[in-house]
DRENLUMLUM-906639 format. One line per 2 residues: number of its first residue (from 1); their letters; for each residue x, y, z of C-alpha. Coordinates in steps of 0.05 Angstrom, whole numbers, plus 5000, padded with zeros to 4 digits. Each point is the difference from the previous one (the first is absolute). Example, Ala and Ser with C-alpha at 12.3 -4.5 7.8 and 13.67 -1.06 7.14 Angstrom:
// residues 2
1	as	5246 4910 5156 ~ 5027 5069 4987
This chain:
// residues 371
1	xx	5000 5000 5000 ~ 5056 5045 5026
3	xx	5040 4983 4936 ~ 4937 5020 4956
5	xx	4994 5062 5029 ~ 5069 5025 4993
7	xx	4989 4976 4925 ~ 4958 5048 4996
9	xx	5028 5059 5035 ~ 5065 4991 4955
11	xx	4958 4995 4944 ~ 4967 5065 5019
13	xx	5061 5039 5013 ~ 5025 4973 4934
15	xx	4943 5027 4959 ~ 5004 5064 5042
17	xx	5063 5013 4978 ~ 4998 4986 4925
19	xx	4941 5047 5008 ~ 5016 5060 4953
21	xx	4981 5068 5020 ~ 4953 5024 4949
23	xx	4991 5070 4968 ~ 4927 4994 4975
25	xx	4950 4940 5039 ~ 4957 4956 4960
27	xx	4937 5053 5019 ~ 5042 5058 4963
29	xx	5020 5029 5070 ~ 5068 5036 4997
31	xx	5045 4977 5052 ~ 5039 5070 5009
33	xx	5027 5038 5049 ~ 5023 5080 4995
35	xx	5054 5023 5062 ~ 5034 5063 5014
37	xx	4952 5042 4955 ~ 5032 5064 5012
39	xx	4934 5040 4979 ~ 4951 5009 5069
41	xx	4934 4956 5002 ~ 4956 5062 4984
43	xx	5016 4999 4936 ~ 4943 4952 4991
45	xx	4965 5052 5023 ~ 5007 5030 4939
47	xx	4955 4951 4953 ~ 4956 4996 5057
49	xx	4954 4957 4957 ~ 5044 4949 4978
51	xx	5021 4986 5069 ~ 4931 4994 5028
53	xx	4986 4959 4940 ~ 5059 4953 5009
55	xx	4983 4989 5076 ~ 4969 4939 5031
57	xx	4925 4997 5009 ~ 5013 5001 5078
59	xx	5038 5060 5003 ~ 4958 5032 4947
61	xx	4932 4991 5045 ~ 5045 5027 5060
63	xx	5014 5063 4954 ~ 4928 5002 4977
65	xx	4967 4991 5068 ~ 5058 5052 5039
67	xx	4982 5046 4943 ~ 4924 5010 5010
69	xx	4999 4993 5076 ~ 5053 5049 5006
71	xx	4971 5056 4955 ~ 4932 4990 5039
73	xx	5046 5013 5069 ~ 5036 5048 4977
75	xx	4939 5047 4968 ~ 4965 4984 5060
77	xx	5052 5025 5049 ~ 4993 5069 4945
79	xx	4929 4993 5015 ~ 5004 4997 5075
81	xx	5049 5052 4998 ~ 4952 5049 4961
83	xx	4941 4995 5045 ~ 5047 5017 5062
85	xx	5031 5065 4970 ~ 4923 5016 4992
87	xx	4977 4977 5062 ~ 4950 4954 4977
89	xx	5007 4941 5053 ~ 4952 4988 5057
91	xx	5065 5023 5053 ~ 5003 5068 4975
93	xx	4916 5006 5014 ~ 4981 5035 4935
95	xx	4944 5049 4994 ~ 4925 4975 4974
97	xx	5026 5050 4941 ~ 5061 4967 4995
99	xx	5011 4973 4920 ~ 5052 4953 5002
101	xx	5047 4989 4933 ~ 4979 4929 4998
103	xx	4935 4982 5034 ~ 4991 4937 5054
105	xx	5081 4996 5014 ~ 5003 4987 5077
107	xx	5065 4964 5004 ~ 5063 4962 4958
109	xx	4950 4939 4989 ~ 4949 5046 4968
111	xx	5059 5041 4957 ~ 5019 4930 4977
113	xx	4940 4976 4982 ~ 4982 5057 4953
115	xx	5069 5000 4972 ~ 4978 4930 4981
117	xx	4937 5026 4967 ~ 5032 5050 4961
119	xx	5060 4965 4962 ~ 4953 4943 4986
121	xx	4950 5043 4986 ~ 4940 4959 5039
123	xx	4963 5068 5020 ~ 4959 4983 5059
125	xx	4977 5075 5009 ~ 5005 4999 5079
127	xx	5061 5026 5001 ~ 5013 5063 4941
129	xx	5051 5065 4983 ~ 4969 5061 5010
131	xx	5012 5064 4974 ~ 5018 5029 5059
133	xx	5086 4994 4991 ~ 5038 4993 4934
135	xx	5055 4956 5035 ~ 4943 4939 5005
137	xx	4988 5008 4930 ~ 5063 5011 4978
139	xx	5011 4937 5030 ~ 4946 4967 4976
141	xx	5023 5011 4927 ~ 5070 4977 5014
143	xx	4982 4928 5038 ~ 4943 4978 4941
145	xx	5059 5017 4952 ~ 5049 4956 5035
147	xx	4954 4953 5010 ~ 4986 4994 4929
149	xx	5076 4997 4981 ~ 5006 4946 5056
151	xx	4947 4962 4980 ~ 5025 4994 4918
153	xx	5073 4987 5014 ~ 4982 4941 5055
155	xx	4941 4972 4959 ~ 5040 5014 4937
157	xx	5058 4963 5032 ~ 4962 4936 5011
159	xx	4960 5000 4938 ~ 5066 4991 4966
161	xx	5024 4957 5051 ~ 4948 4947 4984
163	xx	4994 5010 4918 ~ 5085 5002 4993
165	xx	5018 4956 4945 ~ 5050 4957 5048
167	xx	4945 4961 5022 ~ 4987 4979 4923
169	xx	5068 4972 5002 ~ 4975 4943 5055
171	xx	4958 4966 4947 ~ 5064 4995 4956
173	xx	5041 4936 5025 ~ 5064 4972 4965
175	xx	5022 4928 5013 ~ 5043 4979 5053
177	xx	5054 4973 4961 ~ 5025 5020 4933
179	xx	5024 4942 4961 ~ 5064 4996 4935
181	xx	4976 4952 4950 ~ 5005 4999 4924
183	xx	4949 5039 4954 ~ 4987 5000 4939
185	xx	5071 4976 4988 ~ 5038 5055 5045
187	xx	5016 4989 5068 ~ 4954 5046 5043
189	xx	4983 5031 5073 ~ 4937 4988 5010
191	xx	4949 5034 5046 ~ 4913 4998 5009
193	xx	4966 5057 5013 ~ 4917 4999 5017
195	xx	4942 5051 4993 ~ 4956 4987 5064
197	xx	4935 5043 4966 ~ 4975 5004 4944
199	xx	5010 5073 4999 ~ 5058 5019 4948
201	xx	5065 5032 5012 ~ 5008 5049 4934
203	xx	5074 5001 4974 ~ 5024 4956 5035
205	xx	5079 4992 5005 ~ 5046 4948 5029
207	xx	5071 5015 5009 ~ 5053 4979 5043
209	xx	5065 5015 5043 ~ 5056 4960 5020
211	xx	5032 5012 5071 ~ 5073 4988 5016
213	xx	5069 5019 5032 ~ 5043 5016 4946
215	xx	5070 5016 4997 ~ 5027 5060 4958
217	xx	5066 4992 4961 ~ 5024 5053 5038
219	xx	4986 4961 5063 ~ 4932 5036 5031
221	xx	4947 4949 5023 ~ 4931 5026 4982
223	xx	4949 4962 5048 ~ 4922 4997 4962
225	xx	5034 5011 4929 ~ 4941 4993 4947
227	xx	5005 4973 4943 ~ 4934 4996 4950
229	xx	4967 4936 4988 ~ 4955 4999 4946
231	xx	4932 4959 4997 ~ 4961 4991 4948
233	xx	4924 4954 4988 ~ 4995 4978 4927
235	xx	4954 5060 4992 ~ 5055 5047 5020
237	xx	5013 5035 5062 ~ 4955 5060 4999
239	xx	4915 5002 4988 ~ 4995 4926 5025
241	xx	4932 4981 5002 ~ 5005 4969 5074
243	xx	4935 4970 5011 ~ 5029 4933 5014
245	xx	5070 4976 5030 ~ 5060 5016 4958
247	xx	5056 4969 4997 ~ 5063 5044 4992
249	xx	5073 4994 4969 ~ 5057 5022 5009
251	xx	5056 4967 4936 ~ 5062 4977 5027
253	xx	5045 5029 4948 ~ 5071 5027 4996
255	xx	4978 5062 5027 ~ 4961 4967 5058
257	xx	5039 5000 5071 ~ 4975 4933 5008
259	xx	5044 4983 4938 ~ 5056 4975 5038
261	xx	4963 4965 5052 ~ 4984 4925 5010
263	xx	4951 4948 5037 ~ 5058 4980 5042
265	xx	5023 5069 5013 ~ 4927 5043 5013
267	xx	4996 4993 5075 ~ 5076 5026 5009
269	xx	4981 5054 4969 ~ 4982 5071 5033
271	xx	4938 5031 4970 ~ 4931 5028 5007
273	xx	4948 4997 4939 ~ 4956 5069 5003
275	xx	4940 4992 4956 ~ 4958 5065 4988
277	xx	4921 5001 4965 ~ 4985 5072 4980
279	xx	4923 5009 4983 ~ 4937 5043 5007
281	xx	4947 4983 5032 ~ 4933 4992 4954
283	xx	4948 5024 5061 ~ 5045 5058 5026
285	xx	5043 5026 4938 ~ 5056 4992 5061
287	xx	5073 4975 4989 ~ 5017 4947 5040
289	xx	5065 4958 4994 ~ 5010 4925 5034
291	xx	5056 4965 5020 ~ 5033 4942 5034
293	xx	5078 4966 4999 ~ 5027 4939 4987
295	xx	5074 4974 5035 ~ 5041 4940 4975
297	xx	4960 4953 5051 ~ 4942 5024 4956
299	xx	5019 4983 4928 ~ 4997 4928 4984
301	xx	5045 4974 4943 ~ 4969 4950 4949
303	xx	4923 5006 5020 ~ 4945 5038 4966
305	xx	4932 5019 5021 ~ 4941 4950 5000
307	xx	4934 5018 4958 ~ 4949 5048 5031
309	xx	4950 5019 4944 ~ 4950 4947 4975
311	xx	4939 5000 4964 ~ 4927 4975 5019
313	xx	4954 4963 4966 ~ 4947 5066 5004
315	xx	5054 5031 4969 ~ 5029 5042 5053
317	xx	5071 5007 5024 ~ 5021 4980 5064
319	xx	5060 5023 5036 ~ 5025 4948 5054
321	xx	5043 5034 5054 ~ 5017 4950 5037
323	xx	5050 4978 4943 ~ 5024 5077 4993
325	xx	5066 4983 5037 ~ 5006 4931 4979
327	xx	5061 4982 4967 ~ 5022 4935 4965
329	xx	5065 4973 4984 ~ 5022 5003 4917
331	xx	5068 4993 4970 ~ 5041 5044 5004
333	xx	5078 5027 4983 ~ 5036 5009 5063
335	xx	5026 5074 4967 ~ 4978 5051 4944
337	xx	5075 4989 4975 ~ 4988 4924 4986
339	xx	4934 5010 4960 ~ 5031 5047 4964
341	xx	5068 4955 4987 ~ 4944 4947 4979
343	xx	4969 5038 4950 ~ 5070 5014 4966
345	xx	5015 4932 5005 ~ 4937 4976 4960
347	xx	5006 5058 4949 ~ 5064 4987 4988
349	xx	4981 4921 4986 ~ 4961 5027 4945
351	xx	5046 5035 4966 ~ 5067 4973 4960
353	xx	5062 5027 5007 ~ 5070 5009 4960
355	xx	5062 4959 5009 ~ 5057 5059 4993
357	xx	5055 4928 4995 ~ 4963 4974 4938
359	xx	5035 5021 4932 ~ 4978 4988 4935
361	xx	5038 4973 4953 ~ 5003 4994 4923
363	xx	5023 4929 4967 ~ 5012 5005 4926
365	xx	4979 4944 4964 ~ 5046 4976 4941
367	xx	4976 4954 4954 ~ 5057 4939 4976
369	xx	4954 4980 4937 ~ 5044 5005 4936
371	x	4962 4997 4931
């Protein structure tokens, strides 16, 4: 028992460790971190909207909540403050003639209360400005104003919380693995991208980046170097028509990093796959842009991806998901460099070729008839 269960606490610690740190997760999060920013946090201040925008929901309720009860406190302290430079509280025993600047205020409770009523504008008519001082109405003007600014920017603020295109890019999914297998005669990376609505994305594009330490010739190391991968469907790359699951490609070529890499060789290597779907969204007219990684531990060598679409007998087509990550095993070269020395080989079977040793030569024939 004891011997099982340090099995599989070495195990564990093993996998920890060959645990790569990631740049971008599978949900498209980026795994970033900014320190010593010179520049002071109220900056952000600055594009006040984008940061409220950008906030979580918890901290955004906080602001909205804080916002609203403190403008009601705060106008109602103004209010409290007016009716005691005029003497209209029960303490200071007004006159039967007495016309207060806001009528039925008898304490904080009651100045809060119809600071409430105003900036919402709910209008009981107990409690009302008079005409009798130009600071209450002065007032007046300038708390419904606020109020109405307050009210747009938080409102605005969570309308566009809710209707932002990143929640579009949840009902995009990629596959789990991406797979190197042999297509239409090239060897080729291979990824599977789904559409969970109906719902187009217009212009779509799929592109890619490569992420890796690279050394300079001049001897500078250049951590998250890019280098472009491109991906194509056999429709193109751009306008797909991505109402069912796609399969993507990216050609292993002589200008493809993974050129000079092999089966036996992937997992040492030190990578991360970026994949990025740029589209507009058909219900919003909104830009919206999805993407996930993959790591060597993530690209299996020699398999391809299992059917999905099939056809029914009503004549409908059904996509299965539960085969959208599926992957079988085909043959394939263990490198790009030996299909390619393959397909010289056969060509060159087909062909003849010159021996430069072989000489021609003449023989004169003589003829030892005699007439």
């Amino acid at each position: 028992m004891f011997s099982y269960l340090r099995e599989r606490f070495t195990s564990h610690l093993r996998e920890r460790s060959r645990r790569r740190a990631r740049l971008v997760s599978k949900d498209g999060r980026c795994n970033i971190e900014f320190g010593n920013v010179e520049q002071s946090r109220f900056v952000f201040l600055i594009d006040i909207w984008t940061t409220i925008l950008d906030l979580r929901w918890r901290y955004k309720m906080t602001i909205f909540i804080s916002a609203f009860l403190g403008s009601w406190f705060l106008f109602g302290l103004l209010w409290y403050v007016v009716a005691y430079i005029h003497k209209d509280l029960p303490e200071f025993n007004p006159s039967i003639n007495h016309t207060p600047c806001v009528e039925n205020i008898n304490g904080l409770t009651s100045a809060f209360l119809f600071s409430l009523e105003t900036q919402v504008t709910i209008g009981y008519g107990f409690r009302c400005v008079t005409e009798q001082c130009a600071t209450a109405i002065f007032l007046l003007i300038f708390q419904s104003i606020l109020g109405v600014i307050i009210n747009s920017f938080m409102c605005g603020a969570i309308l566009a919380k809710i209707s932002r295109s990143k929640n579009r890019a949840k009902t995009i999914t990629f596959s789990k693995n991406a797979v190197i297998s042999k297509r239409g005669g090239k060897l080729c990376l291979l990824i599977r991208v789904a559409n969970l609505r109906k719902s187009l994305l217009i212009g779509s594009h799929i592109y890619g980046k490569l992420l890796k330490t690279t050394i300079t010739p001049e001897g500078e190391t250049i951590i998250l170097d890019q280098v472009n991968i491109e991906f194509v469907v056999d429709a193109g790359n751009e306008n797909l028509f991505f109402i069912s699951p796609l399969t993507i490609y990216h050609v292993i070529d002589k200008n493809s990093p993974f050129f000079h890499m092999a089966a036996e060789t992937l997992l040492q290597q030190d990578f991360e796959l970026v994949v990025f779907l740029d589209g507009t969204v058909e219900a919003t007219s909104a830009t919206c842009q999805v993407r996930t990684s993959y790591i060597p531990e993530e690209v299996l060598w020699g398999y391809r991806f299992a059917p999905i679409v099939s056809k029914t007998k009503e004549g409908k087509y059904r996509v299965d998901f539960q085969n959208f990550s599926k992957t079988v095993a085909v043959e394939t070269p263990h490198c790009a460099f030996c299909l390619y020395n393959e397909k010289e080989a056969k060509a060159k079977e087909k062909k003849g070729y010159d021996n430069p040793g072989f000489v021609l030569s003449e023989v004169n024939e003589t003829s030892d008839t005699k007439m």
